[in-house]
N, C-alpha and C positions, 0 to 999 in steps of 0.2 A: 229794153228787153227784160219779161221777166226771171227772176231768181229761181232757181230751182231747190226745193227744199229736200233732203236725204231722210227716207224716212228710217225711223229708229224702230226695234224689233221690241213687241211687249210678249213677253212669255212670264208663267210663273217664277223665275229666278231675275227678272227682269225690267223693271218699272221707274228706273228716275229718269227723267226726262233730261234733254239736252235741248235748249229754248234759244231760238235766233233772234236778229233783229227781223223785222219786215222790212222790205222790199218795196217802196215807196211805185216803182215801176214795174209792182206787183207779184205776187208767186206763183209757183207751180208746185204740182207732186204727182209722180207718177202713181197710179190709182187700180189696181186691182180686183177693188171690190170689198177690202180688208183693210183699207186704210181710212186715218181718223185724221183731224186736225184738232189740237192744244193750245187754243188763245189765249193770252193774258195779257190784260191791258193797266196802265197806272195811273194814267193823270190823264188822258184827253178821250172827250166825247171824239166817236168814231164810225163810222159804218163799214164792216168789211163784208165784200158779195163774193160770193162764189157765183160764176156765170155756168147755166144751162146751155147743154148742145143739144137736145132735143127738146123743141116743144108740145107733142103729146107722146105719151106711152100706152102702148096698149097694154091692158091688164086682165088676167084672166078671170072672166066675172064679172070685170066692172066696165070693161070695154075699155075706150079710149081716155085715159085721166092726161089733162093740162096739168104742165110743168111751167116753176118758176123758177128764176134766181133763188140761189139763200142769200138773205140777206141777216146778216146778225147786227145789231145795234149794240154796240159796249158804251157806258156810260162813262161820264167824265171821273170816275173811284174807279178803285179798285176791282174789275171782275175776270172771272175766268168760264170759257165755252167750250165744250168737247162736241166736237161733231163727227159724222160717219159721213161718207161720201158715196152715193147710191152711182156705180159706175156705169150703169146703164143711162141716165140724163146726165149726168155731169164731168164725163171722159169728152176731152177733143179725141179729132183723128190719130194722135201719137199718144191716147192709151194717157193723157192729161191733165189733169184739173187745175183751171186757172182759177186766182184770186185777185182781186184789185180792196184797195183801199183809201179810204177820202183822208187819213193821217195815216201816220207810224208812227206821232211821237210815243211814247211807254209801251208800244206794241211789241209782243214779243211772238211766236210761234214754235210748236214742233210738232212733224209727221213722226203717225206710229203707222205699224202693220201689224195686225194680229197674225199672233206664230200658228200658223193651222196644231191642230193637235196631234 
């Protein structure tokens, strides 16, 4: 079962992060619309997906736009990925966002929330 990650609050007085292991049988974070995921990886090539609950959206103007996975590629160095989570495609039914991962080793994560203002 996956790990559930707690996300951490960014406000102006508020920004070092608190970075976990991953969760090899994957993660979770409860997703609002305001939350971000903080990838950093160290030594191993990796793919981490965030999986889609909907596959199209309708869009106003543009009509119906196809949805995919995110898929982020971290290379075997050093990198770091800040992502947003669109909770309209990427929320399950409990309000969700699931993550899987092809490794964990030097993986690390943390969920933020943007502090409304």
């Amino acid at each position: 079962m996956a790990t559930e990650l707690t996300r951490q609050v960014i406000s102006p007085t508020t920004l070092t992060p608190s970075f976990s292991a991953c969760d090899l049988t994957g993660n979770m974070v409860i997703n609002d619309g305001r939350t971000f995921l903080y990838f950093k990886g160290t030594s191993t090539a990796l793919t981490i997906t965030i999986s889609k609950q909907k596959s199209v959206l309708r869009v106003e103007g543009y009509g119906d736009v196809s949805m995919s996975d995110i898929t982020i590629s971290m290379p075997a160095s050093a990198a770091e990925r800040l992502i947003e989570l669109p909770s309209a495609v990427y929320n399950d039914g409990n309000g969700r966002v699931n993550i899987s991962y092809t490794s964990i080793t030097g993986l690390t994560v943390a969920a933020f929330r943007l502090q409304e203002a």
